[in-house]
Backbone bond lengths (Angstrom), bond angles and torsions (degrees), N, CA, C in turn:
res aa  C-N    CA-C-N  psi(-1)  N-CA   C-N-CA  omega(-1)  CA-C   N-CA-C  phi
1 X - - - 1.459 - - 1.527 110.70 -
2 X 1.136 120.99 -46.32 1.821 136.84 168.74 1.335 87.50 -44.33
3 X 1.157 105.97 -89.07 1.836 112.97 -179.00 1.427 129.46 -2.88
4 X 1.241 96.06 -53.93 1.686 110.38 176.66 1.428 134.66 -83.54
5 X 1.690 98.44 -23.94 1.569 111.77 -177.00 1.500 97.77 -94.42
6 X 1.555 129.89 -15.73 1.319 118.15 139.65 1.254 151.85 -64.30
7 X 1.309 97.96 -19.43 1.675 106.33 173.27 1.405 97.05 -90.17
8 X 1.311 111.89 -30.79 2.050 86.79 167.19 1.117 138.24 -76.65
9 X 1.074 86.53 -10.02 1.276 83.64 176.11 1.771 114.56 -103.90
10 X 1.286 130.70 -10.79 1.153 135.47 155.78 1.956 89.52 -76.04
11 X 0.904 144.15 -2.14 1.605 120.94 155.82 1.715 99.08 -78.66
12 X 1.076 116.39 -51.56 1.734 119.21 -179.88 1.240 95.82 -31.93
13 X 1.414 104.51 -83.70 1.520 110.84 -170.17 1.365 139.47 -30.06
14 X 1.344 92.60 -45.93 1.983 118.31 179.31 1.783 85.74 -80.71
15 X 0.991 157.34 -54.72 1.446 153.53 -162.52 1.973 91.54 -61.12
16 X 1.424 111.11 -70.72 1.338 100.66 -173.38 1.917 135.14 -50.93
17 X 1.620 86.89 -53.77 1.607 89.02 150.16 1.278 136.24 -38.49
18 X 1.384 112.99 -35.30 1.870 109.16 -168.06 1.131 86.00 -77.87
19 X 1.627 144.79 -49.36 1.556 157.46 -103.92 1.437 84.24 -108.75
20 X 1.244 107.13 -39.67 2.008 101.50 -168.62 1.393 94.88 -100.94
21 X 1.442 144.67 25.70 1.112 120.94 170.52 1.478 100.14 -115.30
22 X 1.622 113.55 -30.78 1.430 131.43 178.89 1.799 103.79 -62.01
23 X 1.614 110.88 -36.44 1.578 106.38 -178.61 1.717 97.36 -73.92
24 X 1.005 139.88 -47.68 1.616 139.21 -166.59 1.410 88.38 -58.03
25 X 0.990 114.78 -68.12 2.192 111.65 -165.31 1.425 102.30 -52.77
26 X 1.469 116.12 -40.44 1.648 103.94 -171.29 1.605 106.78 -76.86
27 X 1.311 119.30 -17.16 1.397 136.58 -177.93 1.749 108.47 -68.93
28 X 1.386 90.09 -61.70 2.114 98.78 167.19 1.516 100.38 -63.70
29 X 1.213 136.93 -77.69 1.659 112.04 -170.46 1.299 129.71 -50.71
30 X 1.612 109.49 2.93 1.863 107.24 -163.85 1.746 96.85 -106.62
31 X 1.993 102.39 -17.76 1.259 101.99 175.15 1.691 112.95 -88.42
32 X 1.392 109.23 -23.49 1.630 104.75 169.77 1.709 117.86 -82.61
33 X 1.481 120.68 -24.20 1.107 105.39 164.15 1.624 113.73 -67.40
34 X 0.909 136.97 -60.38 1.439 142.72 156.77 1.747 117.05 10.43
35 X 1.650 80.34 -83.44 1.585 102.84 158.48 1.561 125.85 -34.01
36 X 1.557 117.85 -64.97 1.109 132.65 165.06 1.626 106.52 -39.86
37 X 1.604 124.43 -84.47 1.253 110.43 175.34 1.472 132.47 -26.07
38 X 1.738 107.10 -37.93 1.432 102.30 -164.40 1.378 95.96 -80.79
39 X 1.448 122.81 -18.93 1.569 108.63 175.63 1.190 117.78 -63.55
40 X 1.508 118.74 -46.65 1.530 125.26 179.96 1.336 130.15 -35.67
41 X 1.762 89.06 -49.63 1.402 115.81 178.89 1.483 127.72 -78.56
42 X 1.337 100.63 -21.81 1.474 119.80 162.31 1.647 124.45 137.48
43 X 1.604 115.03 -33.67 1.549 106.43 162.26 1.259 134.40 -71.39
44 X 1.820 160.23 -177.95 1.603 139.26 149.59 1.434 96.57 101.68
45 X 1.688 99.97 107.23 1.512 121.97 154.93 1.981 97.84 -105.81
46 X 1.359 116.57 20.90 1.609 85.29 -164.38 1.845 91.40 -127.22
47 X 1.234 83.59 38.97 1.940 90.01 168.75 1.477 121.53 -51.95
48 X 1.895 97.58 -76.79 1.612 101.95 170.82 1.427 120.50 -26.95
49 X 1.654 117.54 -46.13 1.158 115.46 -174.53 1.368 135.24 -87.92
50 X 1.584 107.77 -7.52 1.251 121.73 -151.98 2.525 70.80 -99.93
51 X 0.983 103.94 -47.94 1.987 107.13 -176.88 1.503 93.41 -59.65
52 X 1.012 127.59 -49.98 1.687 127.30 -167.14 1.599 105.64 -57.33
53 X 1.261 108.83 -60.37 1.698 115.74 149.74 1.662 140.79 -8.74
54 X 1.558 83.88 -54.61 1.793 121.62 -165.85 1.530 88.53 -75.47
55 X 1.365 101.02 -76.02 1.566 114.10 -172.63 1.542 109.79 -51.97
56 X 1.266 127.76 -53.09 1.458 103.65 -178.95 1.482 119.85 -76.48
57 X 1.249 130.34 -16.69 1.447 121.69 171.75 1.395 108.61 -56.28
58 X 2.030 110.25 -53.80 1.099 107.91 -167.50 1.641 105.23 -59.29
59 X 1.458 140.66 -24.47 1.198 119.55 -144.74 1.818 85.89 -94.32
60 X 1.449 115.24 -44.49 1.811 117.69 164.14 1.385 104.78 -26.25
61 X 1.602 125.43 -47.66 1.882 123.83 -152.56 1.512 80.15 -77.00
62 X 1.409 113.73 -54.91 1.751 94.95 -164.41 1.586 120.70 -56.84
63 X 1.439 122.32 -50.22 1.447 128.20 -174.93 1.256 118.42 -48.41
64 X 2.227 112.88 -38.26 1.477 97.83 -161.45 1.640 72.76 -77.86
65 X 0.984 123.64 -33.32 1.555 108.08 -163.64 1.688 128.34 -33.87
66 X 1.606 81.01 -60.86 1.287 101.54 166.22 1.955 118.03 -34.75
67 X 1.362 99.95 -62.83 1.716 116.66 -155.13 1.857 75.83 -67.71
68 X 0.958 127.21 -30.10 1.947 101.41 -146.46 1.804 81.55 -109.53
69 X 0.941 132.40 20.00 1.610 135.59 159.77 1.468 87.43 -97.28
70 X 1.137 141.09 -70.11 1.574 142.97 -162.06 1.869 105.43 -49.03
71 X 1.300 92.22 -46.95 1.477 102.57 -173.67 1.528 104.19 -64.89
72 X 1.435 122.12 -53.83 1.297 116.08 176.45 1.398 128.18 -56.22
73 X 1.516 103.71 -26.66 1.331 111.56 -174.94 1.712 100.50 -74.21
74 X 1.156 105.44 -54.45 1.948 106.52 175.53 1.714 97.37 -25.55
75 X 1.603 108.09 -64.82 1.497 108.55 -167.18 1.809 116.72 -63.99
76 X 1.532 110.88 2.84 1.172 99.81 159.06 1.668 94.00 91.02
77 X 1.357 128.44 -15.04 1.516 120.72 170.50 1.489 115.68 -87.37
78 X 1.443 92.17 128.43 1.780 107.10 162.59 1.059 121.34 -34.52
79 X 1.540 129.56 158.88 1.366 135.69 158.88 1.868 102.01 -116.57
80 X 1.070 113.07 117.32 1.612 124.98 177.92 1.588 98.18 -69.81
81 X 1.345 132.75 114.49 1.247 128.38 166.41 1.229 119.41 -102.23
């Protein structure tokens, strides 16, 4: 019974983590597209930096992702896709 109300809750856990790492990456690309437009359109020198941003959060969201899917999987809990 322990057993089980731990793996749900390490599913909780692993569900919230992905959810807040997926909002930060969509958060960095929504501020470099942004950026991008305002260059087009005419304001924004901080492109390079605002994508450099984008790209490393997103590549952070995938890895812990990665490691804390591995970890869950050790514990024998599903990932609901």
């Amino acid at each position: 019974m322990a057993n089980e109300v731990t793996k749900m809750i390490m599913e909780t856990v692993l569900a919230l983590i992905t959810t807040a790492f997926a909002f930060v990456a969509g958060e960095a690309w929504n501020s470099a597209i942004q950026g991008l437009i305002e260059s087009v359109i005419g304001a924004g020198d901080a492109i390079p930096t605002l994508f450099t941003y984008a790209i490393i959060v997103t590549i952070v969201a995938v890895i812990v992702t990665v490691l804390i899917a591995r970890v869950a999987g050790r514990m024998g809990v599903e990932i609901n896709e």
